[in-house]
Residue, then its C-alpha position, 0 to 999 in steps of 0.5 A: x469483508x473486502x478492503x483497500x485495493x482488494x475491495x476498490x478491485x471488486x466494485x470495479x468488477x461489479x460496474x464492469x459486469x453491469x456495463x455501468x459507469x464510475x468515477x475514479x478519485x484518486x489523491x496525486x498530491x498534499x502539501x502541508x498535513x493530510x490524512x491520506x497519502x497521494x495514491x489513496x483512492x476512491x470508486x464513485x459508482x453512477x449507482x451505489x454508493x462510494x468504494x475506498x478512502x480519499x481522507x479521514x471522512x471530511x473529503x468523501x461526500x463533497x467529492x462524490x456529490x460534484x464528480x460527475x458534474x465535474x467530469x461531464x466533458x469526459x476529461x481528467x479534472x483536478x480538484x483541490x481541497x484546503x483543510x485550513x481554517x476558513x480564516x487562514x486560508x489564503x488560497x483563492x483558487x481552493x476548490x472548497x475550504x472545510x475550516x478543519x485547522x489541519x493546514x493542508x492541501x489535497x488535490x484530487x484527480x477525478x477521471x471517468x471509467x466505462x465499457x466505451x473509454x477504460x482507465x488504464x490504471x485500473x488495468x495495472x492495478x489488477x497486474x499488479x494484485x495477481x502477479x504479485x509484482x509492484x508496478x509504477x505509473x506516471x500520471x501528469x498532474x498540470x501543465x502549461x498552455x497549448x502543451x501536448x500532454x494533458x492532465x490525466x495523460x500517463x505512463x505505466x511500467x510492469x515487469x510483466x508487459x512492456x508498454x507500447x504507449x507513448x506521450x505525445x512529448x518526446x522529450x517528456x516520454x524519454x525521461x518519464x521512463x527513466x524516471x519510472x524505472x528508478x520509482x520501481x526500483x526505489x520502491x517509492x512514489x514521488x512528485x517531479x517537475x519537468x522544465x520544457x521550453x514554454x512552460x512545466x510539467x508536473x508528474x505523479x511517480x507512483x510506486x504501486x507496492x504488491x499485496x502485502x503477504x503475511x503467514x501465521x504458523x500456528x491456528x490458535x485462539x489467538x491467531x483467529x483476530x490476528x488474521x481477522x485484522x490482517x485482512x482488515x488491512x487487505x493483507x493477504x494472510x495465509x495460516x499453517x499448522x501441524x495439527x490439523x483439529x487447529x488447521x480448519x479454514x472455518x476457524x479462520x473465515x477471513x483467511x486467503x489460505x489454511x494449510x495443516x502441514x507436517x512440522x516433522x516434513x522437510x521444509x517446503x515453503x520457502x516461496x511462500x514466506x520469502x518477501x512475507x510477513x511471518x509470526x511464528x505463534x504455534x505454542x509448540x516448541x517442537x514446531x515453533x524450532x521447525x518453522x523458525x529454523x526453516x523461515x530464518x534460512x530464507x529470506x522474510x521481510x519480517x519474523x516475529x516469534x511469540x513468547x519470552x526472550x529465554x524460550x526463543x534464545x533457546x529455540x535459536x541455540x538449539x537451531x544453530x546446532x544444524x544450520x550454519x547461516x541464519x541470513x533472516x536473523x537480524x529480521x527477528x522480533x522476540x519476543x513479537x509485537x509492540x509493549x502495549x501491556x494487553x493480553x487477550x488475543x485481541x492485544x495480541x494481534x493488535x500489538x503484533x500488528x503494530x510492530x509489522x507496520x512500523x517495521x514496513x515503515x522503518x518507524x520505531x512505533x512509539x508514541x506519536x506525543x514524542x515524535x518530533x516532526x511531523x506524522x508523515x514526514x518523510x526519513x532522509x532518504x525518501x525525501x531527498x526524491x520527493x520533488x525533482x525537476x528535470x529539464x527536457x532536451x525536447x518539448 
C-alpha cells in the first residue's frame, strides 16, 4: 500500500493516463496550532476519491466538496480554514470555522492539473523522488493590487536542472533565487515577505526533502513489521542479510529491495547506507560486527544496533581492533529504540521507529505531557528563519 508522496505520485499518474483532471490542495501556511505542517498535500481527482492528508480528517471533505467550484476560473485559489471555537473566532474573512478549539489557522492553495495546463510542482516532485536529490520551491501566497505576480505564481530550484522560468518581478525573481539556494542549502522550508514599492509579496520557501531511505541488516521475524511500518511512512526500505533462507522478498512484500549478501565479503555498500537510516538487527554476532564495523565507517544519518549495551560495547571493542576511525560513532544508538517497555516485533519495530523519527527531528522523544512548548514549535535555529522580510531593489 502506497502513502505520502509515493501515493499522491501514483494517482497523479493514474489521472495522466486517463487524460483526466485534478485539483491539487496543498497547506502553504498556519498560524497558531494545526495538525499538518505547510507543505502537506492533497490530490482531489474530477472522478475517485481524495489522495493524501491536509489535516487530522476535519478539513478533507469541505475542501474536496468546493475545489472545483472554487477553481472553475482555472486560477490559483487560496482558501483559509479556522480551527477556532465558533465563539472565539474573530476572523471574518475565514473561509469556514469548525468550532475544533484548536485555535488555528490553515491556509489552503487549491490549483487545477490537466493534460492542457500541467502543474509544474508535480514535476519536481517526480525529480525529486527518482533522483534522490531535495529541491526547493517558492510559491507566492498573496500580493497586493495590480502586482505582476499572482498567487500560485512559482520558482523551482534542482540540482539537476537549471530553471529557465522567470517572474515577471525582476526584483522579486533576483531575491527569490537567492532565497531559494539558501532553503536547499539549510534544508528547511519558510515564510517570507517582500516589500516592494506598492505593496508586499508574500513567498512559500519550500524544502522538498528526498525519500527518506532505511536498511535493515538482518531479515528476521521481527524486521517483517519494521519494514511494514517503514513503508507506512513512505520510507524507502531496503532488507540485507547473510542468509539467504532469511533473505526472500516474499517475507518482506512491502519492501523496495531484499538482498542476501555474504557478511564474510568485503563491504560494498557504502552507496547505500551513506545518508540512510540504518538498524543493525541480524541476531548474528558474527554479521552484526561485519555490518557495524562496515556502516560506522561511512556516513549514515543514523545507526541503531539491536541488543544490551554489554553485547554492543563488545562488538565496537572488537571493531576498533581493525579500523582506526569510526566517523559514524556519535550517530550510534544502542541499544536501539525508544524505552517503551514492549517486546513482540511489533513494540519492536514501533519503538525503533520512534527513536528514528525523533532523531530526524532533533527531538528527545519523550512524553509530549512534559514538553513545555508547543508540539510543533520550531528550535532556535529553525525559527529564526520562519518569517523574513526582504525589500526589493525593483518592484
Amino acid at each position: 500500500m502506497l502513502s505520502g508522496i509515493s501515493a499522491l505520485l501514483d494517482a497523479i499518474g493514474s489521472v495522466e493516463r486517463d487524460n483526466g483532471q485534478a485539483v491539487l490542495a496543498t497547506v502553504v501556511k498556519v498560524e497558531g496550532s494545526a495538525y499538518r505542517r505547510p507543505g502537506a498535500r492533497m490530490l482531489i481527482p474530477l472522478y475517485g476519491g481524495t489522495v493524501g492528508t491536509i489535516s487530522g480528517g476535519c478539513l478533507e471533505s469541505e475542501v474536496a466538496k468546493k475545489a472545483w467550484w472554487l477553481t472553475d476560473g482555472g486560477e490559483a485559489v487560496i482558501r483559509r480554514y479556522s480551527t477556532a471555537t465558533q465563539d472565539d473566532d474573530d476572523d471574518q474573512d475565514a473561509a469556514l470555522t469548525f468550532g475544533l478549539g484548536c485555535n488555528g489557522t490553515v491556509h489552503v492553495l487549491l490549483e487545477r492539473h490537466s493534460a492542457e495546463k500541467p502543474l509544474g510542482v508535480l514535476d519536481l516532485l517526480r525529480q525529486v523522488r527518482e533522483s534522490g536529490q531535495p529541491g526547493a520551491l517558492a510559491t507566492v501566497i498573496s500580493s497586493y493590487r495590480h502586482a505582476r505576480v499572482r498567487v500560485g505564481d512559482r520558482l523551482a530550484l534542482h540540482p539537476s536542472q537549471a530553471s529557465s522560468e522567470r517572474l515577471p518581478e525582476p526584483g522579486l525573481d533576483d531575491a527569490l533565487r537567492a532565497d531559494l539556494a539558501e532553503t536547499l542549502a539549510l534544508g528547511r522550508s519558510s515564510l517570507r515577505t517582500y516589500q516592494g514599492a506598492r505593496g508586499e509579496i508574500e513567498v512559500f520557501c519550500e524544502y522538498l526533502p528526498p525519500q527518506r531511505r532505511l536498511v535493515i541488516f538482518g531479515a528476521g521475524h521481527d524486521a517483517q513489521p519494521l519494514s511494514h511500518m517503514a513503508k507506512l511512512l513512505d520510507w524507502h526500505v531496503s532488507v540485507i542479510d547473510g542468509r539467504a533462507h532469511f533473505a526472500r522478498a516474499e517475507r518482506f512484500p512491502d519492501a523496495d529491495v531484499v538482498r542476501q549478501v555474504d557478511a564474510k565479503a568485503p563491504y560494498n555498500l557504502t552507496r547505500l547506507t551513506d545518508g540512510a537510516l540504518v538498524a543493525i538487527m541480524s541476531h548474528s554476532y558474527s554479521q552484526d560486527r561485519h555490518w557495524l564495523g562496515s556502516v560506522l565507517q561511512g556516513s549514515p544519518l543514523y545507526v541503531g544496533q539491536l541488543g544490551p549495551r554489554e553485547r554492543t560495547e563488545r562488538l565496537l571493542g572488537e571493531i576498533r581492533q581493525y579500523a582506526a576511525q569510526l566517523p559514524a560513532l556519535e550517530r550510534l544508538h544502542y541499544p536501539i529504540g525508544l524505552d517503551i517497555g514492549g517486546d513482540t516485533p511489533e513494540s519492536v519495530a514501533t519503538s525503533i521507529l520512534a527513536e528514528m523519527t525523533a532523531a530526524l527531528n532533533e527531538r528527545s522523544g519523550g512524553m509530549l505531557k512534559h514538553r513545555l512548548a508547543s508540539i510543533h514549535a520550531q528550535t532556535p535555529l529553525e525559527s529564526s528563519d520562519i518569517a523574513t522580510t526582504t525589500r526589493l531593489t525593483a518592484s
